[in-house]
C-alpha positions as CSV (number, residue, x, y, z in Angstrom):
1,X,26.8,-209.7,37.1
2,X,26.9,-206.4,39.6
3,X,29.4,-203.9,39.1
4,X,30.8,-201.6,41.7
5,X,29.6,-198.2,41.3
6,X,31.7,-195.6,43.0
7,X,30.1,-192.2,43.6
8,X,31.0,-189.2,41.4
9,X,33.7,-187.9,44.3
10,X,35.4,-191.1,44.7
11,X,38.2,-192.4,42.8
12,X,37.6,-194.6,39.6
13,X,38.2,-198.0,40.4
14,X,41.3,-200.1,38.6
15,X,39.8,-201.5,36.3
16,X,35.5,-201.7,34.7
17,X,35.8,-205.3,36.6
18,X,37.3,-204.0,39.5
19,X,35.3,-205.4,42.8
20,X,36.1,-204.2,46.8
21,X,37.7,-207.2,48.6
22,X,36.1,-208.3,51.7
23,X,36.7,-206.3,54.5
24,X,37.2,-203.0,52.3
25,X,36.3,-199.7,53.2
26,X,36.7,-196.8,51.5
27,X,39.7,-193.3,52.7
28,X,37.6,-192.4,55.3
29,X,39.4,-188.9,53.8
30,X,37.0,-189.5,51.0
31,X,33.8,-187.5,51.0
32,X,30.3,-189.4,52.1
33,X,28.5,-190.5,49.1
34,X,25.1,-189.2,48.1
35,X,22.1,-190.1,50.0
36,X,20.6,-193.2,48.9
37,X,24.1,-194.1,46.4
38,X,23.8,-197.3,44.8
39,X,27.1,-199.0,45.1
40,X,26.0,-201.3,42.5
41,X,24.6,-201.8,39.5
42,X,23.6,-204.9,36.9
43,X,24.2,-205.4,33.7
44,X,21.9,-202.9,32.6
45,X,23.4,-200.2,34.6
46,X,20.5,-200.2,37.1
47,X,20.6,-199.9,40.7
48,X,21.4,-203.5,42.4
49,X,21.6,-205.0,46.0
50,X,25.1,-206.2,45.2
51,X,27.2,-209.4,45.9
52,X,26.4,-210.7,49.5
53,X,28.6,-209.3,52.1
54,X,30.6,-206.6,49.8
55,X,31.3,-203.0,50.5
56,X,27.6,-200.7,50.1
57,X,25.7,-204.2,49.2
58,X,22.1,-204.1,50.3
59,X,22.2,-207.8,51.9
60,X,21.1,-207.5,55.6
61,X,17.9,-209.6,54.7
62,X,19.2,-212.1,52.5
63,X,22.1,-212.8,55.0
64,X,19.4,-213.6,57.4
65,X,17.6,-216.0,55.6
66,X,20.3,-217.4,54.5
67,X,20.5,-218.5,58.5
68,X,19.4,-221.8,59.7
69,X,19.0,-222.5,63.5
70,X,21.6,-225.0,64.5
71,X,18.7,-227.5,65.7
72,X,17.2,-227.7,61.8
73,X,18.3,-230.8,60.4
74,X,18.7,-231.0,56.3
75,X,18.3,-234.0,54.3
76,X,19.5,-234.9,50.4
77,X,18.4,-237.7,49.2
C-alpha cells in the first residue's frame, strides 16, 4: 500500500489514509517541494513510484507499457 507523502511545507493531509483524487493538484500558493521529493512511500516508509496516474507518482513508463497498439489482438482461452 503507498501512502501520500506531503513535503515538510505542505499541509498535513486529512487523514494517515488520505490519497489525492484524480485530477488533484496542490495551492499553487504552496511552496515547490524539495528536489527529488518522493510523494510516496510503502509500507516501510520508503520512497515509492506511487499509484498509477496520482499526484507526484513516478508512472510515465509503466503507463506506457501498459499501451497496446490498437492492431494487437488478445486471446483468453
Amino acid at each position: 500500500m503507498h501512502r501520500f507523502n506531503p513535503p515538510p511545507s505542505w499541509p498535513e493531509p486529512p487523514t494517515a489514509a488520505w490519497r489525492p483524487p484524480l485530477g488533484w493538484e496542490p495551492d499553487p500558493e504552496w511552496p515547490d517541494a524539495p528536489a527529488g521529493w518522493g510523494f510516496w512511500i510503502n509500507r516501510h516508509g520508503r520512497k515509492a513510484s506511487g499509484p498509477i496516474g496520482a499526484y507526484g507518482a513516478i508512472d510515465a513508463g509503466r503507463l506506457e507499457l501498459a499501451t497496446a497498439h490498437p492492431s494487437l489482438l488478445l486471446m483468453h482461452s
